[in-house]
Each structure stands twice: as C-alpha cells, then as structure tokens.
C-alpha positions in Angstrom: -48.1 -0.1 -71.7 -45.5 -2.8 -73.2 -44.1 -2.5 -76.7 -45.9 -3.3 -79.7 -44.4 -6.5 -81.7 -44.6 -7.5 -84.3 -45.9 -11.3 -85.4 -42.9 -12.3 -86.6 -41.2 -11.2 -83.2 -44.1 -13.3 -81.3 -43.3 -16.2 -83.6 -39.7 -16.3 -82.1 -40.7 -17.4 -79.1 -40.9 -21.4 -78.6 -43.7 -21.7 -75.8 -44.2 -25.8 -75.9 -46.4 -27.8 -73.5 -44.3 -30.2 -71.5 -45.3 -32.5 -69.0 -43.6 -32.5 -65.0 -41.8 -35.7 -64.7 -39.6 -34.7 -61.7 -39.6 -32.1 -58.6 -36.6 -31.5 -56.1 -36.4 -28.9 -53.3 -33.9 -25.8 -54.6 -32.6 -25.2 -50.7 -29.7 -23.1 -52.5 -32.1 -20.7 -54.3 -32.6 -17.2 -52.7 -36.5 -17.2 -52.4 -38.3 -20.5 -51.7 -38.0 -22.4 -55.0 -38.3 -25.8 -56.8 -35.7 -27.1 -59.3 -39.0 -28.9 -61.8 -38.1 -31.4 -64.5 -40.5 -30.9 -67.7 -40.9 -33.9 -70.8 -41.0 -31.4 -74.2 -41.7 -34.6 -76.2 -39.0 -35.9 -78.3 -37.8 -32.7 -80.1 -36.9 -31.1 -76.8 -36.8 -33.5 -74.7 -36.5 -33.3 -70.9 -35.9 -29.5 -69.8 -35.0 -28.5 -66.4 -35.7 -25.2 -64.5 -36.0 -23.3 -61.8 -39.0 -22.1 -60.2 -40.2 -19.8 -57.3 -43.8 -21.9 -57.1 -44.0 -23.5 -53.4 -46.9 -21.0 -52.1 -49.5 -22.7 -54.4 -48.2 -25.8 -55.2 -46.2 -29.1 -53.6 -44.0 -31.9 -55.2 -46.9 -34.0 -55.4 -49.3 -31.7 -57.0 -47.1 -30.6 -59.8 -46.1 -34.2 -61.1 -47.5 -35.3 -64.1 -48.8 -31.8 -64.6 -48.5 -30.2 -68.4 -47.0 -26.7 -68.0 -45.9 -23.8 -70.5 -42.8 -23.4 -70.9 -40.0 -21.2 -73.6 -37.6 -23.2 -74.4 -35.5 -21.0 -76.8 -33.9 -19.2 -74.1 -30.3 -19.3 -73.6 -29.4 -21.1 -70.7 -29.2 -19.5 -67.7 -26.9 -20.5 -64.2 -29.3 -19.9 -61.3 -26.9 -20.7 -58.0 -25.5 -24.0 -58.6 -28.2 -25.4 -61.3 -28.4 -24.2 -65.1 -32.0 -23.4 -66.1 -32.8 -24.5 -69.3 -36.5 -23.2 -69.9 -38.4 -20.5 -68.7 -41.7 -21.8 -66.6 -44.6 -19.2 -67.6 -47.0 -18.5 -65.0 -49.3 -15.7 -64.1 -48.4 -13.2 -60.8 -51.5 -12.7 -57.8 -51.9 -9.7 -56.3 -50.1 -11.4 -53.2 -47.2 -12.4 -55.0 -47.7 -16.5 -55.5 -47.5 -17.5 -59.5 -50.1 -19.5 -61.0 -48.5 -22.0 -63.8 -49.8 -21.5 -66.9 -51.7 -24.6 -67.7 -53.3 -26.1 -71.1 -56.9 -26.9 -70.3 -57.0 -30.5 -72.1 -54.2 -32.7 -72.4 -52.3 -32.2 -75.7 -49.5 -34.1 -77.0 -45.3 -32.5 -75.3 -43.8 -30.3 -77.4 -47.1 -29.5 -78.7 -46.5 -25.6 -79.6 -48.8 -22.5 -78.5 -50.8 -20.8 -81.8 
C-alpha cells in the first residue's frame, strides 16, 4: 500500500486537461514511443512529451484527443527531446497504457477536483 498524503500534498499536483494538437514518431526513444504535442489552454500553453503509447493508439487516433496531463513537473531530457509534462494513463495487465481521458469535453487547462 502507497503512502498516505495529505490534501494539501494532492493539491500540489497540477493535472490539467489538454487537448493533442501534434504527434511525431520518437525513433530515438528506447521502447516504442511517441513525442505528443498537448494545448493546456492559454495559461500553459502548448506542452510537449514523451510517451510509450503506440500498442493502443496511432497518430491519427490521438489528434484532437483531450488527455490528462501534470504539468508542474520539472522538465525532464528524455534522449534528444525535453519532456515538459507528464501523460497520465492507466497500465493493463499486458503492459499497453490506457490515456487517461475526461469523459465530456471541458475547456484546456481546465484543472482536475
């Protein structure tokens, strides 16, 4: 079992809604991975990452999307590309992540409660 936080510790953490607005292949990662381009809205604006998503999902299906990201990391170099938000997903028994999603469309940079 994880460490109890406290609310204030959970508050810490930005997790904003962004929108996909770009997806290039990330030949230089070490496991199969895209290099995703995510629209926080106009306080964060456009974020980029790195993500090891190609078993469930292609180029196409991910544009436009509205994912969950934190984007109060630090950035991070990952190869030759600095990742500036952390996709959240959840992990499958086999391994393949399943982006973490809002249901309805809600305005980027909209902030999880």
């Amino acid at each position: 079992m994880s460490e109890t936080i406290s609310w204030d510790d959970f508050a810490k953490v930005e997790l904003r809604v962004g929108t996909v607005v770009e997806v290039q292949p990330f030949p230089e990662a070490r496991k199969p991975a895209y290099i995703i381009h995510v629209d926080f809205g106009p306080e964060f604006g456009v974020r980029k990452s790195s993500a090891q998503i190609t078993e469930l999902y292609t180029p196409e299906t991910l544009m436009g999307r509205q994912v969950v990201g934190v984007v109060n990391f630090p950035v991070k170099q990952i190869g030759p590309m600095r990742s500036e938000f952390l996709l959240t997903g959840f992990q499958r028994e086999d391994g393949a992540v399943v982006i973490t999603s809002p249901e309805q469309a809600v305005p980027n940079g909209a902030k999880l409660c």
